[in-house]
Backbone and ligand atoms as CSV (ligand in chain L), in Angstrom:
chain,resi,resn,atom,element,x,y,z
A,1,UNK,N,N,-36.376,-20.798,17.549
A,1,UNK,CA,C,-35.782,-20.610,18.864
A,1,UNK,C,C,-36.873,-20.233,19.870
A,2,UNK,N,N,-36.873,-20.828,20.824
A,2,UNK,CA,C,-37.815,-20.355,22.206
A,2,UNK,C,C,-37.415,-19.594,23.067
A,3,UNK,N,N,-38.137,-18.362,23.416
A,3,UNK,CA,C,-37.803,-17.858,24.142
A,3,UNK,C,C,-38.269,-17.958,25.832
A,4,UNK,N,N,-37.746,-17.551,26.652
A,4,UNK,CA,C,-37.991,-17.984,27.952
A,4,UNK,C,C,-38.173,-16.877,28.931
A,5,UNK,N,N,-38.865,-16.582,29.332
A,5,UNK,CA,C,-38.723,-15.402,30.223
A,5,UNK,C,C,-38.392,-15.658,31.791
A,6,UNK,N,N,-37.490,-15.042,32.213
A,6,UNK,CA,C,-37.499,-15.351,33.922
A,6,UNK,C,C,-37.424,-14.000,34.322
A,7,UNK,N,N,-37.653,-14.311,35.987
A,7,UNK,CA,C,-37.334,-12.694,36.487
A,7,UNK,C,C,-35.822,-12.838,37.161
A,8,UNK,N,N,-35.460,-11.501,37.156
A,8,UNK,CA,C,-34.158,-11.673,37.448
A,8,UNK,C,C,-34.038,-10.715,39.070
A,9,UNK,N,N,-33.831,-10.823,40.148
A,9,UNK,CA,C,-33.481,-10.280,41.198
A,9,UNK,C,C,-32.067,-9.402,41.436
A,10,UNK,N,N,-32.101,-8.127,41.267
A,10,UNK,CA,C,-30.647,-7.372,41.293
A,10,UNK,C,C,-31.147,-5.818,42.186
A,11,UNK,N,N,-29.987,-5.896,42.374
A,11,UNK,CA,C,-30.096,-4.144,43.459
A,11,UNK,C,C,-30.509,-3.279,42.808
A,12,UNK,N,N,-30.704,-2.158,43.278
A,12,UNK,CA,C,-31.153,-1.119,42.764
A,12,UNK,C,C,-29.958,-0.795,41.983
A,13,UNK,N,N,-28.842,-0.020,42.765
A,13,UNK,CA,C,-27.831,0.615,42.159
A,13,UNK,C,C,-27.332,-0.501,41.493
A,14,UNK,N,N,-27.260,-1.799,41.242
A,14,UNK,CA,C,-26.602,-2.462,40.200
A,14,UNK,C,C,-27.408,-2.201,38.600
A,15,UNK,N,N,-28.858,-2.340,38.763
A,15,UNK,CA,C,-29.274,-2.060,37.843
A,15,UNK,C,C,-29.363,-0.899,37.366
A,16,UNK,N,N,-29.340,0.137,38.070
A,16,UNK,CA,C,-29.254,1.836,37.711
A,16,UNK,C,C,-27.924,1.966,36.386
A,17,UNK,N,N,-26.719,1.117,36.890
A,17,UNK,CA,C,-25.505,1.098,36.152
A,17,UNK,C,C,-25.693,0.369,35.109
A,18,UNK,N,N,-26.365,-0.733,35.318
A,18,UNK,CA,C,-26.764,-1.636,34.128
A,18,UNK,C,C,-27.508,-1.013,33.004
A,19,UNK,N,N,-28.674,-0.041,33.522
A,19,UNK,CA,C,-29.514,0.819,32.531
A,19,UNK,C,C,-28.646,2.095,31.418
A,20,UNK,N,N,-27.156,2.740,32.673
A,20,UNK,CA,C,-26.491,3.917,32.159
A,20,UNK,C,C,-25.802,3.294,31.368
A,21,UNK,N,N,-25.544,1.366,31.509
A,21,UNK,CA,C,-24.745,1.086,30.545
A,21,UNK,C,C,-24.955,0.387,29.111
A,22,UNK,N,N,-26.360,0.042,29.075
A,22,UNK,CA,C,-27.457,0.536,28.083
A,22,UNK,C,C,-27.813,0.846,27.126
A,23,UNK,N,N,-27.771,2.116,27.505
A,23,UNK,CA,C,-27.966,3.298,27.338
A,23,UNK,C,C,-26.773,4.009,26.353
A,24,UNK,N,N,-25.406,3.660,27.131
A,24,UNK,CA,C,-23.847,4.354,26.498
A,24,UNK,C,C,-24.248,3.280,25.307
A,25,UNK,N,N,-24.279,2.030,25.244
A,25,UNK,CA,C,-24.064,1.455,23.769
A,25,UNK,C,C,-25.073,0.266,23.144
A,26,UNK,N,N,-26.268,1.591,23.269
A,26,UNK,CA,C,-27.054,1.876,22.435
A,26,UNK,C,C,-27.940,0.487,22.009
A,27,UNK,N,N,-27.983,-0.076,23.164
A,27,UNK,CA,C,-29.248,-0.834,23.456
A,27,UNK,C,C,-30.498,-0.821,23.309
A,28,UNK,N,N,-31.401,-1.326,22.494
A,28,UNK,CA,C,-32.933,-1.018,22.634
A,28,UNK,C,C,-33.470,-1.671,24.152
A,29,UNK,N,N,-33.131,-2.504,24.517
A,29,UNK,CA,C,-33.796,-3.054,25.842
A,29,UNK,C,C,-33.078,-3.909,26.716
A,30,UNK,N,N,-33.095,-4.158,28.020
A,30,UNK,CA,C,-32.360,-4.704,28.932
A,30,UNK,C,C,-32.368,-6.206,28.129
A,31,UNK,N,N,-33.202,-6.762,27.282
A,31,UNK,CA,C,-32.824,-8.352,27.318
A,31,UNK,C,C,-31.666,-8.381,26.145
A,32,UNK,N,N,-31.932,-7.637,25.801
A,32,UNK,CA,C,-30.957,-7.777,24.743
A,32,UNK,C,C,-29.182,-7.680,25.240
A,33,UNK,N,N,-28.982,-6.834,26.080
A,33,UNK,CA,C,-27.744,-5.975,26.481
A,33,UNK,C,C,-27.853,-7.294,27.638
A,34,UNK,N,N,-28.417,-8.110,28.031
A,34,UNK,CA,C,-28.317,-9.481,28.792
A,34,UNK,C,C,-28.114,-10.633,27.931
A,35,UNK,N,N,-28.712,-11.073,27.101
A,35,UNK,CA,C,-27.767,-11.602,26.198
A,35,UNK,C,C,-26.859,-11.654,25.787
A,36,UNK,N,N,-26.171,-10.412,25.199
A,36,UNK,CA,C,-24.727,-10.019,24.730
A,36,UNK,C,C,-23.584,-10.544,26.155
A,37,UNK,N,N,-23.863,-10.066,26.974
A,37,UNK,CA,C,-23.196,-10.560,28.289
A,37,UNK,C,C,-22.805,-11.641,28.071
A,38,UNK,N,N,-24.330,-12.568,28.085
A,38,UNK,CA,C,-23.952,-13.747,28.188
A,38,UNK,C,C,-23.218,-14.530,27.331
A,39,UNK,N,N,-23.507,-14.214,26.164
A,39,UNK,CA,C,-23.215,-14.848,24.720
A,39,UNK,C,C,-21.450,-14.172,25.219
A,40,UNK,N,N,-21.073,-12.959,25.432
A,40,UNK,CA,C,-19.465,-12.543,25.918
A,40,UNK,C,C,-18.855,-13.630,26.691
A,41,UNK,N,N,-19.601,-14.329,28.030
A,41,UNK,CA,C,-18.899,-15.370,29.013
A,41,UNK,C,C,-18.790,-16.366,27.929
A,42,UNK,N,N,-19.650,-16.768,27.307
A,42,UNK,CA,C,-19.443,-17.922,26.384
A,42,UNK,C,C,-18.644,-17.854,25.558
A,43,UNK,N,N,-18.275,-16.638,24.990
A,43,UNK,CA,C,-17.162,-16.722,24.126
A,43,UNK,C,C,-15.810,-16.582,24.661
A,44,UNK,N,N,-15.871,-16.257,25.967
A,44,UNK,CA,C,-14.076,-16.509,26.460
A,44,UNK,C,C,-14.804,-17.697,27.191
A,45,UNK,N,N,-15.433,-18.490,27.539
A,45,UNK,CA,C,-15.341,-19.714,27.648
A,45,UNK,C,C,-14.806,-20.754,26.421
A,46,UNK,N,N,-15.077,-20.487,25.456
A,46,UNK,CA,C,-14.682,-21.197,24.216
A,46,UNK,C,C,-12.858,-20.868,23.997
A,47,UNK,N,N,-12.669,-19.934,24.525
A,47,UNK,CA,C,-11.204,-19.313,24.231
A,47,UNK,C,C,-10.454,-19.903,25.052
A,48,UNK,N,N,-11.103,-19.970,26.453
A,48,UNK,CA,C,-10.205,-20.846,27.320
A,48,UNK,C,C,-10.222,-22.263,27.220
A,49,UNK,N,N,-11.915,-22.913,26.589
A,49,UNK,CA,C,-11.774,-24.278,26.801
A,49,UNK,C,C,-11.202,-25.111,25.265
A,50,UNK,N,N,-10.346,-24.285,24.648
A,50,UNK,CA,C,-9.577,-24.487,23.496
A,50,UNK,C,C,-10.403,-24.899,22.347
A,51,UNK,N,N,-11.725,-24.459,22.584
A,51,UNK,CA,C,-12.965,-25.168,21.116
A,51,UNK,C,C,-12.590,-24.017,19.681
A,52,UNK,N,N,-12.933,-24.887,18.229
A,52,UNK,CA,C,-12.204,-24.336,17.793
A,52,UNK,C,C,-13.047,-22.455,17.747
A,53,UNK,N,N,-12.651,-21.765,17.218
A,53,UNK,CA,C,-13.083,-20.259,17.181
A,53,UNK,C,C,-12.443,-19.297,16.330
A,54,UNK,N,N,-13.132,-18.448,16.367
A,54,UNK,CA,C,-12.956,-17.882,14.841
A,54,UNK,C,C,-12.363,-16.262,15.240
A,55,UNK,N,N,-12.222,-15.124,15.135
A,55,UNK,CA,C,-11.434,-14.002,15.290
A,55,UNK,C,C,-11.205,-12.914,14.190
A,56,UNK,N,N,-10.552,-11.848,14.454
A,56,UNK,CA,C,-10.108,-10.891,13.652
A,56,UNK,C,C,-8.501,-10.026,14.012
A,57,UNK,N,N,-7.388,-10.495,13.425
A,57,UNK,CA,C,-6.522,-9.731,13.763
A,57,UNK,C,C,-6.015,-8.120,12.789
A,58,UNK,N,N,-5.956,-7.212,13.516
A,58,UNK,CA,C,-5.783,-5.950,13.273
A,58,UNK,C,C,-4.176,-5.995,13.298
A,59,UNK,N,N,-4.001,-4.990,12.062
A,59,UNK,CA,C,-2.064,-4.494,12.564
A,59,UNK,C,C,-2.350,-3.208,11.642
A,60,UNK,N,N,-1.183,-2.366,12.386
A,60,UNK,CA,C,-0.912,-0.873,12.098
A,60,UNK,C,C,0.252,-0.703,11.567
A,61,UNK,N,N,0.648,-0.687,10.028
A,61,UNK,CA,C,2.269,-0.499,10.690
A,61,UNK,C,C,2.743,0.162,9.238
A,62,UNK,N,N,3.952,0.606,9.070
A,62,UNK,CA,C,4.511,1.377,7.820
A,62,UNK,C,C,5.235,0.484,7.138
A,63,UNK,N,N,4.649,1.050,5.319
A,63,UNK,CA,C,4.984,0.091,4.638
A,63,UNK,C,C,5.749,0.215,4.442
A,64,UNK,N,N,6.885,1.474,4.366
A,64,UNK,CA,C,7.936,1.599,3.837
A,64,UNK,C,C,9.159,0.847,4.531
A,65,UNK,N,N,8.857,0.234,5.430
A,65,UNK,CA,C,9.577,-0.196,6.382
A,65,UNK,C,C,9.493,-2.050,5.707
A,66,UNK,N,N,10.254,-2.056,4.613
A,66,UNK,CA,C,10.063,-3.042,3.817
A,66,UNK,C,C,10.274,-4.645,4.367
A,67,UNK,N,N,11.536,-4.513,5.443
A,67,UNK,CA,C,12.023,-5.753,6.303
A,67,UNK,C,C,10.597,-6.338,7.172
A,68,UNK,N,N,9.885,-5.423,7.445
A,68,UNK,CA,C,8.989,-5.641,8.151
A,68,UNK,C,C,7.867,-6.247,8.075
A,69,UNK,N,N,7.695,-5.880,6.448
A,69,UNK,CA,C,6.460,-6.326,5.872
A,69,UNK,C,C,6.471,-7.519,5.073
A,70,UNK,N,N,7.766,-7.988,4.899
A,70,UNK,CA,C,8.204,-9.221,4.263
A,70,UNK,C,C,8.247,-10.147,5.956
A,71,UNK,N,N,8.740,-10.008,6.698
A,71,UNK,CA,C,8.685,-10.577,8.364
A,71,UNK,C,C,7.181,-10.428,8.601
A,72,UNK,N,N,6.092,-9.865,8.447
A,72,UNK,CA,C,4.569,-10.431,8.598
A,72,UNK,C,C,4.314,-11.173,7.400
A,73,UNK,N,N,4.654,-11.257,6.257
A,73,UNK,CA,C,4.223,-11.995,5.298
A,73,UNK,C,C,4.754,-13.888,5.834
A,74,UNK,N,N,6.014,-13.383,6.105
A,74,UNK,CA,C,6.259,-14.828,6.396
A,74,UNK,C,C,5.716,-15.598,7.243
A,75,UNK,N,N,5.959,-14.392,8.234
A,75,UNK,CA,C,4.678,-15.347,9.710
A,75,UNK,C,C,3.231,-15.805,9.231
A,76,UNK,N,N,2.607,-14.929,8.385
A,76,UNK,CA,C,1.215,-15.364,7.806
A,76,UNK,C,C,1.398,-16.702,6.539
A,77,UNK,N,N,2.567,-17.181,6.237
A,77,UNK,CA,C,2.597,-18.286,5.625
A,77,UNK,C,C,2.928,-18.897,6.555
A,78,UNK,N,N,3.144,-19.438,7.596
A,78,UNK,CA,C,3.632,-20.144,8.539
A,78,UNK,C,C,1.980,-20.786,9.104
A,79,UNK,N,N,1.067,-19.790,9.087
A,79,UNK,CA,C,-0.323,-19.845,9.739
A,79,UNK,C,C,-1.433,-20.080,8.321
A,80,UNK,N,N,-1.092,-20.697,7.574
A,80,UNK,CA,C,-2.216,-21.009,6.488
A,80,UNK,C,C,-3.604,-21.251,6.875
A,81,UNK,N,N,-2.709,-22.819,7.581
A,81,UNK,CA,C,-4.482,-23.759,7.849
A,81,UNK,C,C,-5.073,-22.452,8.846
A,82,UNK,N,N,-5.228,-21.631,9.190
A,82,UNK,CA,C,-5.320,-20.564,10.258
A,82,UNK,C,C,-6.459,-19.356,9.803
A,83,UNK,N,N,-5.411,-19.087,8.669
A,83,UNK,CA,C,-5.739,-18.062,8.076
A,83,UNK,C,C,-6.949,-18.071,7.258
A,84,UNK,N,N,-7.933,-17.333,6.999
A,84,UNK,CA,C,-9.373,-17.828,5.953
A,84,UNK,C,C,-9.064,-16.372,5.380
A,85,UNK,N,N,-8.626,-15.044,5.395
A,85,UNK,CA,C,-8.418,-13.964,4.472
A,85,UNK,C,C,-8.025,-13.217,5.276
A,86,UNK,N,N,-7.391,-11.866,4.113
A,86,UNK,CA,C,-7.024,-10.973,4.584
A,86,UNK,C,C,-7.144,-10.023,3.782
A,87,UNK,N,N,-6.942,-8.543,4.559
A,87,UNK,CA,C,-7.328,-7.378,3.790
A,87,UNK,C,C,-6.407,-6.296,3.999
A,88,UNK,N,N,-5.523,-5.742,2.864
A,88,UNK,CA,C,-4.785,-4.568,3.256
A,88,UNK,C,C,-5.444,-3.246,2.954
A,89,UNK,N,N,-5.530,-2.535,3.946
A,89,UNK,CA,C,-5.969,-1.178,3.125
A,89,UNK,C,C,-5.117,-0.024,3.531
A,90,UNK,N,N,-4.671,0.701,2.626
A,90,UNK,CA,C,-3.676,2.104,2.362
A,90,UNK,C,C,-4.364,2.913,3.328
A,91,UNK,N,N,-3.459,3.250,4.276
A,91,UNK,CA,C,-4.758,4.189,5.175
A,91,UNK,C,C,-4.090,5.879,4.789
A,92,UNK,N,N,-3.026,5.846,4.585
A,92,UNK,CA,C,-2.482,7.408,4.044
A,92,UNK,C,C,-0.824,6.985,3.158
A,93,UNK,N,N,-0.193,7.612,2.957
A,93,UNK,CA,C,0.654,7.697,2.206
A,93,UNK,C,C,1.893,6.937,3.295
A,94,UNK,N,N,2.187,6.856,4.344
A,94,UNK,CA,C,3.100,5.619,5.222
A,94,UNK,C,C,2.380,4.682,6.332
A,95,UNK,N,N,1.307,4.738,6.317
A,95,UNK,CA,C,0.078,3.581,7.134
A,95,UNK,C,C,-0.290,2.791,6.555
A,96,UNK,N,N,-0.824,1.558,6.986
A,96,UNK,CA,C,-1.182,0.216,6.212
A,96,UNK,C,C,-2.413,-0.460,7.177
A,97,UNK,N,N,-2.974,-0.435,7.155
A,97,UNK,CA,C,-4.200,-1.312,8.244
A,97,UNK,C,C,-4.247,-3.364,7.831
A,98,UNK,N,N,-3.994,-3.994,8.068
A,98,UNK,CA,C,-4.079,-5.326,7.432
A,98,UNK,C,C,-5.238,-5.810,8.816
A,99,UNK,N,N,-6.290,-6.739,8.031
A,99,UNK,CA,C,-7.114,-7.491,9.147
A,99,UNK,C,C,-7.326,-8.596,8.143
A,100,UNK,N,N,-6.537,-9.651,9.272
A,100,UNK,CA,C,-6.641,-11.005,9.282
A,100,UNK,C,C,-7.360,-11.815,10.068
A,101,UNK,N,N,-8.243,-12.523,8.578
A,101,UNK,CA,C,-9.617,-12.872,10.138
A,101,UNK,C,C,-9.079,-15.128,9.795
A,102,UNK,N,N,-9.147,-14.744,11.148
A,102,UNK,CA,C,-8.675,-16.466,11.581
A,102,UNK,C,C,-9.883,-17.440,11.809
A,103,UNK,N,N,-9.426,-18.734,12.161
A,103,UNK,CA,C,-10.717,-20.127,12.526
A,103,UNK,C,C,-9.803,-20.911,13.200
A,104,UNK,N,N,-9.904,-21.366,14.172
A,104,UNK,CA,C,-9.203,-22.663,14.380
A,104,UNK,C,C,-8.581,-22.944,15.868
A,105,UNK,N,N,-7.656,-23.396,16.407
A,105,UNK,CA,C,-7.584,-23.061,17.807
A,105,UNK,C,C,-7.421,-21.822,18.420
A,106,UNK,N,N,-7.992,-21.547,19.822
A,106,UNK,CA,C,-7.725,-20.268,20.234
A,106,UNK,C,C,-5.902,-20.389,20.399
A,107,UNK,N,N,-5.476,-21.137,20.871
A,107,UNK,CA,C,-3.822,-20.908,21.169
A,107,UNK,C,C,-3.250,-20.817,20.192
A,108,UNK,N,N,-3.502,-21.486,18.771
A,108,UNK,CA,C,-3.129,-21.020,17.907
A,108,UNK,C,C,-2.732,-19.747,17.556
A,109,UNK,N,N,-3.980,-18.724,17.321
A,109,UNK,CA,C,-4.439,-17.863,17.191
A,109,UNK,C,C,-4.429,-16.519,17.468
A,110,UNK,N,N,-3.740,-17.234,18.966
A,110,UNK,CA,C,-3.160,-16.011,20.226
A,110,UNK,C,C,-1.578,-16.251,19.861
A,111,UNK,N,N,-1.084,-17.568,19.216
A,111,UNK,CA,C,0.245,-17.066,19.340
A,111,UNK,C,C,0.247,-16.596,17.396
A,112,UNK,N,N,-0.527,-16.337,16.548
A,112,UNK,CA,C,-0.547,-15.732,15.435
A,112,UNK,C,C,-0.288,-14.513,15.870
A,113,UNK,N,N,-1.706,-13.760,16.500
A,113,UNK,CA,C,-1.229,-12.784,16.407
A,113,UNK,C,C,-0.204,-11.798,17.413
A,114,UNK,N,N,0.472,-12.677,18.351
A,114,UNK,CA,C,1.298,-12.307,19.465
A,114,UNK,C,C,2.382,-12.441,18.052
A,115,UNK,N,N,2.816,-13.205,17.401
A,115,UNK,CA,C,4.087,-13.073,16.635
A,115,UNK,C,C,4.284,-12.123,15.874
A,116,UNK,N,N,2.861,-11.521,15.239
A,116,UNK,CA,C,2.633,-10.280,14.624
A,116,UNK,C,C,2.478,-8.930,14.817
A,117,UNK,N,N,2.264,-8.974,16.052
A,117,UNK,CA,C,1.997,-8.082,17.313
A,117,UNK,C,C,3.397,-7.620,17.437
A,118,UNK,N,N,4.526,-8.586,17.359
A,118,UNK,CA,C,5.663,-8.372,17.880
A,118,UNK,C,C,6.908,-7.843,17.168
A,119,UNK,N,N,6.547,-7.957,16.149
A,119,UNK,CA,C,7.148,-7.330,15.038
A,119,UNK,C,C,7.836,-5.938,15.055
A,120,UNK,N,N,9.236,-5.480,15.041
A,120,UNK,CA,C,9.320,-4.348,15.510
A,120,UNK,C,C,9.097,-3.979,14.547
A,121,UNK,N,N,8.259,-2.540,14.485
A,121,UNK,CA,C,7.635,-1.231,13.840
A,121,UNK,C,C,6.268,-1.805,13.208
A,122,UNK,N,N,5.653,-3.016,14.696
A,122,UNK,CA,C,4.100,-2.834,13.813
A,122,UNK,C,C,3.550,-1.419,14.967
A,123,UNK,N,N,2.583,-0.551,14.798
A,123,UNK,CA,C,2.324,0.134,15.457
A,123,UNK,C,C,1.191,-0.172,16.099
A,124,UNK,N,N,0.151,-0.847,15.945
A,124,UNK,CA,C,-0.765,-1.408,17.126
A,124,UNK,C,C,-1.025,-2.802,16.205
A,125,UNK,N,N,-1.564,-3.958,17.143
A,125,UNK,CA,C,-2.014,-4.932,16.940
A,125,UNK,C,C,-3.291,-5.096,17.793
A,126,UNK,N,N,-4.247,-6.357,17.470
A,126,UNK,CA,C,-5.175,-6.161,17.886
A,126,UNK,C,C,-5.369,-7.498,17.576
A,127,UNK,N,N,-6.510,-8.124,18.719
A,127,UNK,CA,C,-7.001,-9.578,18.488
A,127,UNK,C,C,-8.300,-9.945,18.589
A,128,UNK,N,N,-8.870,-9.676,17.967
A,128,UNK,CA,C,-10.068,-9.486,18.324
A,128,UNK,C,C,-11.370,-10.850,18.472
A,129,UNK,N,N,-11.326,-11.900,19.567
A,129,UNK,CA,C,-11.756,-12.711,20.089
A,129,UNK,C,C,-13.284,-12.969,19.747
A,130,UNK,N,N,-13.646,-14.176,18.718
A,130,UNK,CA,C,-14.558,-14.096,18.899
A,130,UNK,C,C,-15.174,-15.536,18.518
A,131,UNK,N,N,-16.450,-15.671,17.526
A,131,UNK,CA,C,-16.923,-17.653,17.913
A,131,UNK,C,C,-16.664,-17.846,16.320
A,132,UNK,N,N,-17.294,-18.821,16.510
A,132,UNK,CA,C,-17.650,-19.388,14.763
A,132,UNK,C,C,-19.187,-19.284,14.648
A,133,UNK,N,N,-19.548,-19.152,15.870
A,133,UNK,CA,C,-21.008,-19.622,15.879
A,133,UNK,C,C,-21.842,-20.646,16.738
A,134,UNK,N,N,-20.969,-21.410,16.476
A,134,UNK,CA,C,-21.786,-22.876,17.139
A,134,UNK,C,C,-21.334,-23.154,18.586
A,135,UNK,N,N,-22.523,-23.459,19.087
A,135,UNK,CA,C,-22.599,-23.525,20.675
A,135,UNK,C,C,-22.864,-22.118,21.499
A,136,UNK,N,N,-23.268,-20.754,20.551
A,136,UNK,CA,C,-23.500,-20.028,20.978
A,136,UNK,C,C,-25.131,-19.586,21.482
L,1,NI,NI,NI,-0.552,-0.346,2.294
């Protein structure tokens, strides 16, 4: 890979914020924390321009609540070609953490985990947007 150097022209106080923000997560150097940016537009560019993409869905919810957990099982057979794994882990004695990591269209993907999301008594859901890789 080649790297390229340019100079970049920005305000003072834009960059002052740019440095405090940095700084909060734990950046070694401005090119780097400029990259990530960028490589970020590119990845909700890929989300909007429907290429395929890859993800992580999060759910919170109680197992004992048995109707519930048979109603995400089903929705996650509904989403095969979708699905590439999943992971349950016991988080205490009535919590359940499940992360289902996806590939394939973003709309897909968004309505996976919006159906799962929706589930009454999941307690948080989460979608967590991201590439496959390529074109990044
Ligand atoms: Ni569990």
């Amino acid at each position: 890979m080649t790297l390229i150097r340019f100079g970049v022209s920005i305000e003072k106080d834009l960059l002052k914020k740019f440095d405090s923000f940095i700084k909060d997560k734990a950046y070694t150097n401005r090119s780097e924390a400029f990259r990530d940016l960028i490589r970020q537009e590119l990845i909700q560019k890929q989300w909007q321009g429907g290429q395929e993409v890859a993800g992580a869905i999060t759910l919170i919810y109680d197992h004992h609540k048995r109707e519930l957990v048979n109603k995400l099982m089903d929705i996650q057979h509904e989403f095969t070609d979708m699905i590439i794994s999943s992971q349950h882990v016991h988080l205490d004695h009535n919590n359940c953490l499940e992360i289902i990591a996806v590939k394939g269209s973003p709309r897909q993907a968004q309505r996976l985990a919006d159906s799962l999301k929706s589930v009454k008594g999941v307690k948080h859901g989460t979608l967590n947007m991201s590439t496959t890789g390529k074109g990044i």
